[in-house]
C-alpha positions in Angstrom: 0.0 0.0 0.0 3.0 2.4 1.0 5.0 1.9 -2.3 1.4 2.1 -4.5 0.7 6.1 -2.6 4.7 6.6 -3.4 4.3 6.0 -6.8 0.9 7.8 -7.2 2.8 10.7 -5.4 6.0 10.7 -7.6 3.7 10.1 -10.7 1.9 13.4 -9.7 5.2 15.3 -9.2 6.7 14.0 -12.6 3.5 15.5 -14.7 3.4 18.6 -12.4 7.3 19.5 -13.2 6.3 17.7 -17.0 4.2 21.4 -17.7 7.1 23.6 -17.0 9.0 21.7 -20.3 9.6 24.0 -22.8 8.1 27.1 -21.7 9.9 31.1 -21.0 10.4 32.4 -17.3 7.1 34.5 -18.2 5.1 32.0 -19.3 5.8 29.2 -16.0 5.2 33.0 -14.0 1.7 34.6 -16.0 -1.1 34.7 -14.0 -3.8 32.7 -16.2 -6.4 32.7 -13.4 -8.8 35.5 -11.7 -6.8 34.4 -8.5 -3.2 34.4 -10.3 -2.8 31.2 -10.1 0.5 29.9 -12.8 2.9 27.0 -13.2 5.9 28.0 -11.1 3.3 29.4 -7.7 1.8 25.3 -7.7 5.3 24.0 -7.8 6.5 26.4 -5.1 3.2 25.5 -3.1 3.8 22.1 -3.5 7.0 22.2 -2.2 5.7 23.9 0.9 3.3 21.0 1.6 5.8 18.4 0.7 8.3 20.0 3.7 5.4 20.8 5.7 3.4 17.2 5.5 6.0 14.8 4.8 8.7 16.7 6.8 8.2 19.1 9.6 4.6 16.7 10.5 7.6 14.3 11.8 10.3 16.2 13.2 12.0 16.6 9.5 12.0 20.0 9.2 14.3 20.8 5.9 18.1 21.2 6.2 17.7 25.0 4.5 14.3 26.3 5.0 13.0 27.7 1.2 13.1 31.6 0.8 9.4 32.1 0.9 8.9 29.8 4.4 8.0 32.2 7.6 7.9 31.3 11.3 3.7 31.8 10.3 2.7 29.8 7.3 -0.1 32.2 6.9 2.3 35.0 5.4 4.1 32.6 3.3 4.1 33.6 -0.5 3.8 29.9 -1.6 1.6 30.9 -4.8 3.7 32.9 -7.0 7.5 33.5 -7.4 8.9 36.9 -6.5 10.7 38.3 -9.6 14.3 36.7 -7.4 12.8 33.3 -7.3 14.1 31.7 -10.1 12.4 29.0 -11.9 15.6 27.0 -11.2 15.6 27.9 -7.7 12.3 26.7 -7.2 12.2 23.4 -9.0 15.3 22.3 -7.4 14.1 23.5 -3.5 10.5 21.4 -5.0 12.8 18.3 -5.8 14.8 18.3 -2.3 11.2 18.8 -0.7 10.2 15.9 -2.5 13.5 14.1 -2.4 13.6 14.7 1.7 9.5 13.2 1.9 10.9 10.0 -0.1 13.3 9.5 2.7 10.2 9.7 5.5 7.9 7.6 3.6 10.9 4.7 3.2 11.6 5.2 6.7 8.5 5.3 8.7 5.5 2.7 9.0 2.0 4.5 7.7 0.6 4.9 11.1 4.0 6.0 12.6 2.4 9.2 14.0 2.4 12.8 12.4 1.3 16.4 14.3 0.4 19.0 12.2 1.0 22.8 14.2 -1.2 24.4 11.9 -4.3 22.7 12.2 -7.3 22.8 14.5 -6.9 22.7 17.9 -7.6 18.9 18.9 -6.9 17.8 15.4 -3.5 17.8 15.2 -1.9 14.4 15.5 -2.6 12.3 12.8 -0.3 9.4 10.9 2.1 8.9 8.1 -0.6 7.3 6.4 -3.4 10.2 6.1 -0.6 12.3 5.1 0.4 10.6 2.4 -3.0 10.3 1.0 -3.0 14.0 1.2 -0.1 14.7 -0.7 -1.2 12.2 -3.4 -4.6 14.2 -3.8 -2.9 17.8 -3.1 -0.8 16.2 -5.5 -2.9 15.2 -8.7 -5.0 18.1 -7.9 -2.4 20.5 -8.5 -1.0 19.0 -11.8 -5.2 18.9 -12.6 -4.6 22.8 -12.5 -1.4 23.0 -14.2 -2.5 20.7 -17.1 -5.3 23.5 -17.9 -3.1 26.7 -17.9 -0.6 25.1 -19.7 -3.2 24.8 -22.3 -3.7 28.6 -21.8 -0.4 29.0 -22.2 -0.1 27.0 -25.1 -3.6 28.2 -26.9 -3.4 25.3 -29.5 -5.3 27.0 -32.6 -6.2 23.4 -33.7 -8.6 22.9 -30.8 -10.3 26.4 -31.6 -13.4 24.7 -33.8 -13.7 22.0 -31.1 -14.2 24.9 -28.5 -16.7 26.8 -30.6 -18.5 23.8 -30.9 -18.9 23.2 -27.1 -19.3 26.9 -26.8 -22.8 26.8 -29.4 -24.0 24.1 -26.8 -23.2 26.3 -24.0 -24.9 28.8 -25.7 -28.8 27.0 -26.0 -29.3 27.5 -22.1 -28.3 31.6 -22.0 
């Protein structure tokens, strides 16, 4: 059960890296979304989590804490790079996040406890196991949202008359 969630989780990461490929420092930083939501902020949030759940929940915390970390996670900018957060910068402190959460998953058992400081009050301890889980959905999630502005990015002409098509259906029910 362990090594399947691994695997989901590392499949996750590879396609959520996967849809930086090819792209300009602009284009992994544009905000496509009314919240600003772009390519390099949900790799640099993902790292966060990946610290955060599968590092500091255990007594892990990481050997040099990422630029954008603060004593309170609240005022962490986790969801966009600042213009001196280079792409390179953050993909490499996203593959020692995930790197250092490999090492806990190998390590520990999946209910080898967790506590999680941010959380509700009373709902704090939980195990390796739930965490896990919610890295592989946090996980797939994210890559979910990448996968669609990477197709703003990209604005393939060729799926234009398939749109307009959908778009006419759409349109019956205004």
């Amino acid at each position: 059960m362990k090594d399947e969630l691994l695997k989901a989780l590392q499949g996750s990461r590879a396609v959520m890296l996967g849809k930086l490929a090819g792209l300009s420092e602009y284009d992994r930083r544009r905000p496509l979304t009314p919240t600003g939501t772009n390519l390099l902020g949900l790799v640099k949030h993902l790292a966060g989590m990946e610290y955060g759940y599968l590092g500091e929940a255990f007594g892990r915390p990481p050997i040099e804490r990422p630029s954008w970390f603060r004593d309170d996670p609240s005022t962490e900018i986790d969801m966009w790079a600042t213009p001196d957060e280079s792409s390179e910068y953050v993909v490499t402190v996203y593959q020692q996040a995930c790197a250092h959460a490999d090492r806990t998953v190998n390590e520990l058992d999946l209910d080898s406890p967790a506590h999680v400081a941010h959380w509700a009050e009373g709902h704090q301890e939980t195990t390796l196991g739930v965490l896990l889980i919610r890295m592989v959905n946090e996980t797939a999630q994210h890559a979910g949202h990448a996968d669609i502005i990477r197709e703003l990015i990209d604005d393939d002409p060729s799926w234009r008359d398939h749109r307009g098509v959908i778009q006419q259906a759409a349109d019956a029910y205004r």
